[in-house]
Residue, then its C-alpha position, 0 to 999 in steps of 0.5 A: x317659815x316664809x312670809x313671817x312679817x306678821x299676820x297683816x303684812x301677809x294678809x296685805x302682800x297683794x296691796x301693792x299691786x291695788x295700789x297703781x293707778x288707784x284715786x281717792x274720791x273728791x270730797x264734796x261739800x256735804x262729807x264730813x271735814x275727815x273721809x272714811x274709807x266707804x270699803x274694805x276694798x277703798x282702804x286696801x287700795x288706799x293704803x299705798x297713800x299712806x305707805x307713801x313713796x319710799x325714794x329711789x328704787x332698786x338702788x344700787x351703789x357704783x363707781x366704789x361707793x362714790x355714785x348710786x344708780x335707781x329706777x324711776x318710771x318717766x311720768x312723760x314717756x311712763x317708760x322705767x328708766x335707770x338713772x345715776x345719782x352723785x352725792x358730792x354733787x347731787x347731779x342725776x342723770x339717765x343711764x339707761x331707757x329701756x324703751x327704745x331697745x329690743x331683743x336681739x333677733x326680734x321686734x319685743x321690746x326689752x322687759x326686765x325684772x331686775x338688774x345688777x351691776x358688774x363691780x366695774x360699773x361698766x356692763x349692766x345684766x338684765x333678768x328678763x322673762x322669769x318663770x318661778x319654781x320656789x317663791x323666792x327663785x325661778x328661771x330666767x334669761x340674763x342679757x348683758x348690756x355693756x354701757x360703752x357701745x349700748x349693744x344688748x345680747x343674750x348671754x344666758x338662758x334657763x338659768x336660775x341664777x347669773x352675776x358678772x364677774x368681779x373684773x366685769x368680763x364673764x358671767x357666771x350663772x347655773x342651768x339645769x343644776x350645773x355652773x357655767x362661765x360666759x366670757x364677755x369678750x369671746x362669747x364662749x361658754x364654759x361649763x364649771x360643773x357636771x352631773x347636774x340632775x333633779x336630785x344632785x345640782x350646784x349652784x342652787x339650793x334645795x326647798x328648805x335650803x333656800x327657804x330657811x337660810x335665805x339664799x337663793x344663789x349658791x355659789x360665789x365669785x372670787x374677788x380676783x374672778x378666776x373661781x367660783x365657790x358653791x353648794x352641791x346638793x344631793x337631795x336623794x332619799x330626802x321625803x317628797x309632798x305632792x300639790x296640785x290646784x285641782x283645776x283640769x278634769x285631771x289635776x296636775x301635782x307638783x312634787x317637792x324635796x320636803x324634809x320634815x321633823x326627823x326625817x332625812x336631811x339634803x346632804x350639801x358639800x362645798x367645791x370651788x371651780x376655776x373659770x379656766x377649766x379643770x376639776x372642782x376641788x371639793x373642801x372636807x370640812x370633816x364633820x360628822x352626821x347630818x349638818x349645815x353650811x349655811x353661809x360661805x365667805x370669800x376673804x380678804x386673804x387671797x385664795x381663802x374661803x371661809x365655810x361656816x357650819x351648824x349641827x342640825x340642832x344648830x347650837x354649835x357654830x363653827x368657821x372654817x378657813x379653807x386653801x382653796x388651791x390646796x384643800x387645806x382648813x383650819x378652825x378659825x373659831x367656834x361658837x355654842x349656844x344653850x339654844x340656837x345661833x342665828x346667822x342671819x335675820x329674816x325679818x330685818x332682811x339682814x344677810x349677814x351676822x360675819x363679815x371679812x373687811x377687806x384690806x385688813x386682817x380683821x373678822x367681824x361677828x354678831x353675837x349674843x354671848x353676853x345676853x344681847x347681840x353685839x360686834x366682836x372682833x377676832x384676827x385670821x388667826x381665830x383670836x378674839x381681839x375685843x368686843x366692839x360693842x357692848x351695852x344692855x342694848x342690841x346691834x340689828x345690822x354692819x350697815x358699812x366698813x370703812x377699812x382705811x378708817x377703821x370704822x363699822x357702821x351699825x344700827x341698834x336699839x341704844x335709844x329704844x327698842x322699838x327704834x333703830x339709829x345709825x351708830x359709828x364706832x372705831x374697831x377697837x370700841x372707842x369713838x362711839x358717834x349717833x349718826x343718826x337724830x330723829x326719833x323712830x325707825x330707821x332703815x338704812x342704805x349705805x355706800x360700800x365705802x361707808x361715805x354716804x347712806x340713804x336714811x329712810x325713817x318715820x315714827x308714830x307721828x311722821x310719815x316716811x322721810x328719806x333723806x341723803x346723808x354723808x357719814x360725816x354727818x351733813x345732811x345732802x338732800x331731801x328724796x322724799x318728805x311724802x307731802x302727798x300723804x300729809x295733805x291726804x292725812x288733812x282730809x281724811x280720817x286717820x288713827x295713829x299707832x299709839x304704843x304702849x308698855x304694860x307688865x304681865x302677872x310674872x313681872x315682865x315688862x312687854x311693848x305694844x300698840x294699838x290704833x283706836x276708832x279715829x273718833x275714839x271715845x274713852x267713855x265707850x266700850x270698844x272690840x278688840x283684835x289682836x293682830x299677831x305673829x310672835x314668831x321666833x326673832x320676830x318683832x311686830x312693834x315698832x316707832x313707825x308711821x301706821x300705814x296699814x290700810x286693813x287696820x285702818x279700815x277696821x279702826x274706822x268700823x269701830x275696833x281697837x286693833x292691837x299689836x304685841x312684841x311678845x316673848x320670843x320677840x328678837x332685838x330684847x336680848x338673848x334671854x327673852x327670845x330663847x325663853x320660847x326653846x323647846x316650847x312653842x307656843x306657849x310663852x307667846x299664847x301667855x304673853x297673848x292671853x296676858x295683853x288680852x287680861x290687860x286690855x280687858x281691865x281698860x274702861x274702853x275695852x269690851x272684854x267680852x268681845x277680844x278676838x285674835x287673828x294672825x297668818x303663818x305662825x300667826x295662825x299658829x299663835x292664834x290657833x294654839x292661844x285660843x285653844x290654852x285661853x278659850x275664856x279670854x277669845x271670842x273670835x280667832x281667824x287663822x291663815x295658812x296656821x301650823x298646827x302641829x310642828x311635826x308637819x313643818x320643815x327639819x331646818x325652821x322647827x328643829x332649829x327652836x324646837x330640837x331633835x324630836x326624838x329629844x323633845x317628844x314631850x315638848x312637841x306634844x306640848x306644843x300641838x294645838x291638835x289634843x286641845x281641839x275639844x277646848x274651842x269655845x269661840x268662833x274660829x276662822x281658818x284660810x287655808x291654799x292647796x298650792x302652801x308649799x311652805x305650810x302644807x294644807x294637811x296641817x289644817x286639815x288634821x285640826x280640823x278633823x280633830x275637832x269634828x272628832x271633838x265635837x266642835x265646829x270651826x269655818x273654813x275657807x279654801x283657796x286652791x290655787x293660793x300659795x302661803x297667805x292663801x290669797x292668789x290675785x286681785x279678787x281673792x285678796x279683797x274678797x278674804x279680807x272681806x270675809x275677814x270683815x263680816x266674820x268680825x262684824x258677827x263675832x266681835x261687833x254689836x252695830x253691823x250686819x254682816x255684808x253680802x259679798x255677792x251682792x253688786 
């Protein structure tokens, strides 16, 4: 499900184009020693001061991991400029000014949308001119610039994809659903694959592919760059949904490959092309019916892939090794759950759960076997040499390998599971280091050969640092301390995020948060919302710098804004996520309903006055807790909501809810539609014509169930939106204005709504 960060990262996704250029007003004599924001408008804009400069950007490790390369923008020439950085010096020096570079052929100006290095360090690729299908995924025109003789020429149109070889001298890259190869030094393009059409393609990935596992290219250079691997898709016989923004006197629909619960599957199948010419061999993993290769590994064998399978209830989890130039396979292990298996994380933009070391004979796993995620250690045979890591604690991410020392480099939640620290750890589990000391929330960027990393961290009380740091534990430099934020944080009024811990009726012990009025006064009764996602792996609470400028503008209107990691919350063991399979909705709406109980019993609380609000899931969780708990909410506001699972994708919900033809009684459990006559509060929902992801039918089906029902509900619709609803500058500010005076009539006792369309 895509932008699943949460109900008020989606509602805050267009913050960051508010942000550029964006003052705050000077104080003057007569306002208070600490500013509020005069607008929810001011507050979104401001945000980008509390979120601060994060340090380098766009940053790429080169030269083996000796060197990073960043973006800057030249506060003189106000020119993007990519730089070099070395950590054993700490020299910084241009690499590359785009400003004084053009097209090949023409007088335009070189305008990127990103780069990429080959592994050489040699030749830069730029992505220029890209025009979206999907959200993550669009067409493009890639120009390689080779850093010796500072000539730029085009080496691929239309394509959907590219990426320089290993070795530095071709391109690889897909147009119109075939692969191509660009030698650099002939400029010759040699087609890879043929028969590329709407319904059958390689190299890129279908809607529900590339939504669900997280990829968007889907092929693979060899590490010796004589072959590609790839995914064929043949999405033949898979149900469409049609689209449009209404605008036109007649509308244009957009037609998408749509699977939903139950219906037909993509079929995809793994070939591996040489550069050189010749037909693809096509690797048999032999399995039967419907099923998944979400992930393809080259390995630090020669001339061996690894394909990875999953059932379509994705519990059972097989690797393949595959002979490349033979076809030949064998089983390196395989993995089942009473659940599901996870071969990646969304939410922490985590890739990767298995990882192939090269220079050593060794496979890395994260799995949750034994109740909560850690490394295991298997051999190219598929013998499990030893559990890495083990502790009532859970491994988030590999951040690094380092094969010469035999060391991994990981984060986990040891100290706290609201935190994430860098460990270091021998593979055979011994030598356990903590890299990393301050308290709070960790992000980690670090060099392939595990010598440096980049530490972006803050907690409740500190503002994002970000700091340079060798693994061996010395502190280079300071990138950024946010100094601007904390003398803005001396003037103006800010409520920090104070999280709490409280244990539900059945005895579980639940974390949350919640940022009070900044002139907070225990003796006054406050309205609560409950800002909320809840979503399967998710987590919502973390020991981090609020920075939201929505919650602290609501904060200062008077409201307690609350955030729960509910269950089926990732990063506290297998148990308590997996709790929710089969049955959504309802432990995350009990867990709801049981902080909004909590909260309820506190002198500061009006519990009359408890709303909730969330976008995406979310929306769903919203929707589906108000409608099980209608005493206990007041107001719900639901954005881009799901509301009944068989209108949502084959790979997401049967991944958490099973094979519907299995599970009808939990699918209806699950529906927010037969409880539509249980509304008693006021409920909001937001909804787009162009949600791809959560189609617009699934507010439309609740709400005619609950005209059906005899109950009322507002409802906003933004045509041209996609998921999130929002579709620039204006539609943001004025949703979250409306979000604002639906509050304001609902929840509060001291405001009148505002009118929107007044200057």
């Amino acid at each position: 499900m895509k932008n699943r960060l949460g109900s008020l990262l989606a509602l805050t996704a267009l913050a960051a184009i508010l942000v550029a250029g964006a003052a705050v007003a000077p104080l003057s004599a007569q306002q208070p020693a600490k500013q509020k924001f005069a607008s929810m408008e001011e507050a979104l804009i401001t945000a980008g001061i509390l979120r601060g400069r994060t340090g380098p950007a766009s940053v790429k490790w080169i030269d083996g991991g000796l060197r990073f390369s960043y973006t800057l923008t030249n506060p003189t020439s106000r020119q993007e400029e990519i730089r070099r950085y070395d950590p054993a010096t700490l020299k910084d020096d241009v690499l590359f000014q785009a400003r004084d570079l053009t097209l090949p052929g023409t007088a335009q100006p070189l305008a990127y949308e990103s780069f990429q290095w080959a592994m050489d360090s040699r030749n830069l690729v730029f992505q220029t001119d890209f025009r979206p299908i999907y959200r993550n995924s669009g067409v493009s025109d890639f120009y390689v610039y080779p850093l010796a003789d500072k000539s730029i020429k085009l080496a691929a149109d239309d394509a959907r994809t590219a990426e320089l070889s290993p070795d530095g001298t071709r391109l690889g890259y897909e147009r119109g659903g075939d692969l191509f190869s660009y030698d650099l030094s002939t400029a010759q393009e040699r087609r890879l694959t043929t028969g590329g059409s709407d319904s059958i393609f390689a190299g890129v990935f279908d809607w529900v592919y590339e939504e669900e596992f997280g990829q968007t290219q889907a092929w693979r250079w060899s590490p010796d760059s004589r072959k590609v691997a790839f995914w064929q898709t043949d999405e033949r016989g898979v149900p469409t949904i049609q689209i449009t923004d209404y605008e036109g006197k007649h509308p244009e629909w957009v037609s998408i490959a749509y699977p939903k619960v139950g219906d037909h599957n993509p079929t995809v199948r793994i070939g591996v092309a040489d550069v050189n010419g010749g037909e693809p061999r096509w690797l048999d993993v032999g399995e039967s019916g419907e099923f998944y290769v979400p992930r393809i590994y080259w390995t630090a064998l020669k001339d061996t892939l690894a394909v990875t399978t999953l059932n379509r209830t994705q519990n059972d989890f097989k690797v393949y090794l595959f002979d490349v130039n033979t076809g030949g396979k064998r089983l390196l292990f395989e993995e089942k759950s009473n659940a599901w298996i996870d071969v990646f994380d969304f939410f922490a933009d985590i890739q990767d759960y298995l990882y192939f070391p090269e220079g050593t004979r060794d496979v890395l796993w994260i799995s949750d076997r034994d109740g909560r995620q850690h490394v295991y250690r298997y051999d190219y045979t598929g013998k499990l040499v030893n559990q890495v890591t083990q502790g009532p604690w859970v491994v988030t991410r590999v951040e690094g390998v380092d094969p010469q020392s035999k060391t991994i480099y990981y984060t986990s939640t040891e100290a706290s599971p609201l935190e994430r620290q860098l460990y270091s750890i021998k593979f055979d589990g011994t030598g356990k280091k903590r890299l990393t000391q301050s308290r709070g929330h960790h992000s980690v960027d670090m060099s392939p050969n595990g010598k440096f990393y980049i530490d972006r961290w803050s907690n409740v009380e500190q503002p994002t640092q970000v700091e340079l740091w060798s693994s061996a534990g010395k502190k280079l430099a300071t990138l950024e301390d946010n100094g601007p934020t904390t003398q803005w944080l001396q003037t103006h009024a800010y409520s920090p995020l104070e999280p709490f811990r409280f244990t539900t009726a059945d005895g579980v012990q639940l974390d949350g948060s919640m940022i009070k009025p900044p002139d907070f006064n225990p003796a006054q009764q406050y309205p609560v919302l409950i800002s909320i996602y809840g979503g399967p792996g998710s987590q919502q609470v973390y020991d981090e710098f609020e920075s939201d400028g929505y919650n602290q503008y609501l904060a200062q209107q008077g409201y307690i804004v609350v955030g729960l990691n509910n269950r089926g919350s990732g990063n506290y063991g297998r148990d308590f996520m997996e709790i929710v399979y089969q049955r959504l909705g309802e432990w995350e709406s009990h867990d709801f309903a049981e902080v909004a109980r909590y909260l309820g019993s506190q002198p500061y609380v009006d519990k009359a006055r408890i709303g909730i609000q969330g976008t995406s899931y979310g929306g769903y969780s919203t929707i589906y807790t108000m409608l099980r708990y209608p005493e206990l909410f007041a107001l719900g506001i639901a954005n881009s909501p799901v509301t009944d699972w068989r209108l949502y994708d084959t790979i997401y919900t049967e991944r958490y809810m099973g094979l519907l033809s299995a599970n009808e009684k939990g699918y209806d459990g699950s529906s927010t539609i037969p409880l539509a006559k249980r509304l008693q509060g006021h409920l909001l929902l937001i909804h787009s014509a162009m949600d791809e992801n959560v189609h617009a039918q699934n507010t439309f089906q609740l709400l005619t169930a609950l005209t059906t029902a005899g109950k009322d509900a507002d409802f906003r619709f933004y045509p041209p939106g996609a998921h999130g609803a929002a579709f620039d500058r204006n539609s943001f500010i004025t949703m979250n204005e409306v979000y604002e005076n639906t509050l304001c009539e609902y929840l509060a006792k001291t405001c009148a709504p505002k009118d929107l369309n007044k200057p």
